[in-house]
N, C-alpha and C positions, 0 to 999 in steps of 0.2 A: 463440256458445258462451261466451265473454267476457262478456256481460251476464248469461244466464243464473246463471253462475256465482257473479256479483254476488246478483243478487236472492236465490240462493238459502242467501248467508252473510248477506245482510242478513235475511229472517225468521227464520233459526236464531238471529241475534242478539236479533230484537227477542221470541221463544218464550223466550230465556232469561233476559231483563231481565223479562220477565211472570209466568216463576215464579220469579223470585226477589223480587221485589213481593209474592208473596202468600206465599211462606216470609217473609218477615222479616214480613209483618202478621201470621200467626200467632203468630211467636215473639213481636211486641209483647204478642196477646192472649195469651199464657199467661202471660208476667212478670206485666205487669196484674191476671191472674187470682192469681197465687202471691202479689205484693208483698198482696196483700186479706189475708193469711192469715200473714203476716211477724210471728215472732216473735223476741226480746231474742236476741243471741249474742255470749258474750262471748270461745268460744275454738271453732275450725276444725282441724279435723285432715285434713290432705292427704297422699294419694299420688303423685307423679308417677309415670309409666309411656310409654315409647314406645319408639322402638329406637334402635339410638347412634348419634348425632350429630342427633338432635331438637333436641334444645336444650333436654333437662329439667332440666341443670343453670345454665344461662344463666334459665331459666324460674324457677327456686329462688331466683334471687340480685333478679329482678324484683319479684318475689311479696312476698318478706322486703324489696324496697328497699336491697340492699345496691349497694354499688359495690363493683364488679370488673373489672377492666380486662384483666387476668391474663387468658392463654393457658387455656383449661380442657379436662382431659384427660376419657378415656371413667372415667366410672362404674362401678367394676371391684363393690366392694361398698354395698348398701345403707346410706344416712348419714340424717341426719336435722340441719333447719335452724329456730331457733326464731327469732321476734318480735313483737313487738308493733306492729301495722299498721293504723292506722285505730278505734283502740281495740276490736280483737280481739286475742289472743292465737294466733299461728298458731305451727301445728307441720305441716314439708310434709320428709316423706320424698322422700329422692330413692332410685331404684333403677337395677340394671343394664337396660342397653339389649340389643334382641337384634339378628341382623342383619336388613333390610328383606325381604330375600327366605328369609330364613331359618323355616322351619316348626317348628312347638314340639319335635318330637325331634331336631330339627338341634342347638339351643340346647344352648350346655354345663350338666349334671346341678347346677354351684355355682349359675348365673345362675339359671336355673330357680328353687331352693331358695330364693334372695333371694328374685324379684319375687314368689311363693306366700308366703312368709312375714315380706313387708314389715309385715303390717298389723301384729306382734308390737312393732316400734317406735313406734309409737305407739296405748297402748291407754287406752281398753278398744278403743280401734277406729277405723276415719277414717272422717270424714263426706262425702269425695267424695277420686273418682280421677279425677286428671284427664291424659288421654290426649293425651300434643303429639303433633301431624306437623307436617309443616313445608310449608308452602306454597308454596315452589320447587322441590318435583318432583312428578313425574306421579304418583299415585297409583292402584297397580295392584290387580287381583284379590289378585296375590301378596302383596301388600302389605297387604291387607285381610286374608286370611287367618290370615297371621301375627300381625297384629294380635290377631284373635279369639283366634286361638287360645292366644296368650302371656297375655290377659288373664281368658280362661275356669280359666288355671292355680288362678286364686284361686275362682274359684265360676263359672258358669253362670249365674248371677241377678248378677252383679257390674251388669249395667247400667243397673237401675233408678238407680244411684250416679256415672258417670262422667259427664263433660264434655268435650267436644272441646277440647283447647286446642292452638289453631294458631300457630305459633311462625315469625319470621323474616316478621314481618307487614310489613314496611315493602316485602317484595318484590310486595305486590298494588297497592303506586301509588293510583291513584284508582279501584280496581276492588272492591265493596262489598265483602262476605266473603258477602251471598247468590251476586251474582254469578258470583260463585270455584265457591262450591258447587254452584251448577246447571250449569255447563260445565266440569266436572271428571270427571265421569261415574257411573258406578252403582256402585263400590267405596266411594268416597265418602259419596255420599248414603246406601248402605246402613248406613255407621255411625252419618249420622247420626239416622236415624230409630229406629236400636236404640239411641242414646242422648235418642230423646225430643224433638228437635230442640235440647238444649243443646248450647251452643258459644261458643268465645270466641277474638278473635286476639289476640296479645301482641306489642308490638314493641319487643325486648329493647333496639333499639338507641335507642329515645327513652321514657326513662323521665317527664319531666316531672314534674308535680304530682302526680303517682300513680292519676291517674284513671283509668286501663285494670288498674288493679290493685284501685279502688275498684268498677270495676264489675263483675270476674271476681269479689269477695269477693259481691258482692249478690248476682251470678248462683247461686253456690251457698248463700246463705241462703235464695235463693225457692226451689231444688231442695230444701234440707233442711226447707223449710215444707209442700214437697208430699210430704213421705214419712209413710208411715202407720208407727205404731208406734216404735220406737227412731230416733233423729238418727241415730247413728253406725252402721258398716257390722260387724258381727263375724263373724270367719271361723265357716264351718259345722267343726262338730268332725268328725264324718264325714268331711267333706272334707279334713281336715287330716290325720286319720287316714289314708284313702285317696292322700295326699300323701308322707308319711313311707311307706307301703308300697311305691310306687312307687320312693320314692328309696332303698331298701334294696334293693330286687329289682336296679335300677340298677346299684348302685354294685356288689351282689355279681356282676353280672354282667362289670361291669370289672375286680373283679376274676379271674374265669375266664377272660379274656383274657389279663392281663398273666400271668398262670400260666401259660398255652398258649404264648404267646409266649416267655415263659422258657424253658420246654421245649423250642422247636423251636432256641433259642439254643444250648442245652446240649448237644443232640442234634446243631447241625453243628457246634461247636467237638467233640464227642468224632470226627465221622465226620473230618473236619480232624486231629485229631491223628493216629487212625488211617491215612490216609493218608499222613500225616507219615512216621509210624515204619515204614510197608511202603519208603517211596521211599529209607528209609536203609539199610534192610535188603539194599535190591538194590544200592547202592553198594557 
């Protein structure tokens, strides 16, 4: 039973070092393919995106090469980080986080309004979104979903545009990043093939000579060498339109709460007083 049981984690191991062999030769053949087509860029406009406690703001501070040692709290409002990196001029918005299990109408009506309306800080538009999760927890359906669905806030076609960036990478040891991704499971893989097989890990915690930061910059110049028509991403007006309608229907609708709610307040403070004044009466 004991043998068995062996053999049959050792070919699940060696099924999974085989497609991950052939995901990372693809992903070599398409850079390949992209760097052919590599043209001059002298400035990057980024979004980060993922849910709180990703590390999109530890990921900001990697990006841009800063040091930070500092404690860093959640991301309440969308900020924006500028530098000069490898002679690009980057501009990398950070945004609020939502919760991992939390579904897009879960999400508070303000966070919402941020991450749908990140792109307005840095315009005309950003030329990649790049999406951390973190590589030390299980990555679930629910988790997937939410993802989708928080990042569809901005458009439906957002993914021709995003990049996986996987954050807390020093926790995968000597275990590739195909690896990771073939034995993680189909929440996973599903994103990553809706983003094209881009992706990239960061390990916040050894910055070095900046080379995981030089080659996330490349990663997204060959993504932006394979886009037809405009570099950078611009919000559909329709959709923005249809954004702002929702978040007025929303908030009027918060409002007819707190209204109601005032009402039912006013209503037992009178049926309270009223009882008040009958229990003196009978004194």
């Amino acid at each position: 039973m004991q043998e068995s049981v062996l053999q049959a984690t050792a070919e699940e191991r060696r099924r999974v070092e085989e497609r991950a062999r052939m995901r990372f030769l693809r992903m070599k053949q398409h850079r390949c393919l992209m760097r052919e087509r590599l043209r001059t860029v002298t400035n990057i406009r980024i979004v980060l995106l993922g849910a709180k406690g990703s590390g999109k703001t530890s990921a900001l501070n990697t990006i841009l090469r800063r040091d930070s040692d500092q404690q860093l709290g959640r991301t309440a409002q969308s900020c924006v980080g500028e530098g000069l990196v490898f002679g690009r001029q980057l501009t990398v918005v950070d945004t609020p986080g939502w919760w991992m299990n939390y579904f897009c109408e879960e999400t508070s009506l303000f966070d919402r309004r941020e991450i749908a309306l990140s792109l307005s800080l840095c315009p005309p538009g950003p030329h990649v979104f790049l999406l951390v999760i973190r590589v030390d927890r299980a990555f679930t359906e629910t988790y997937r979903r939410a993802a989708q669905e928080h990042l569809e806030l901005i458009s439906e076609h957002i993914w021709s545009r995003v990049v996986l960036l996987f954050s807390f990478g020093d926790w995968l040891g000597g275990t590739t990043t195909e690896q990771y991704l073939e034995s993680e499971g189909h929440p996973l893989l599903w994103l990553v093939e809706k983003c094209c097989n881009r992706y990239h890990v960061l390990n916040n915690k050894t910055k070095g000579d900046g080379f995981q930061v030089r080659e996330l910059i490349g990663k997204i110049e060959e993504m932006m060498s394979g886009c037809t028509g405009c570099w950078h991403y611009e919000i559909e007006r329709q959709a923005l339109e249809e954004l702002e309608t929702r978040m007025k229907t929303e908030a009027g609708r918060a409002r007819d709460r707190l209204r109601r709610k005032e009402q039912q307040r006013q209503a037992a403070r009178s049926e309270l007083g009223e009882l008040d004044a009958f229990g003196k009466l009978k004194v």
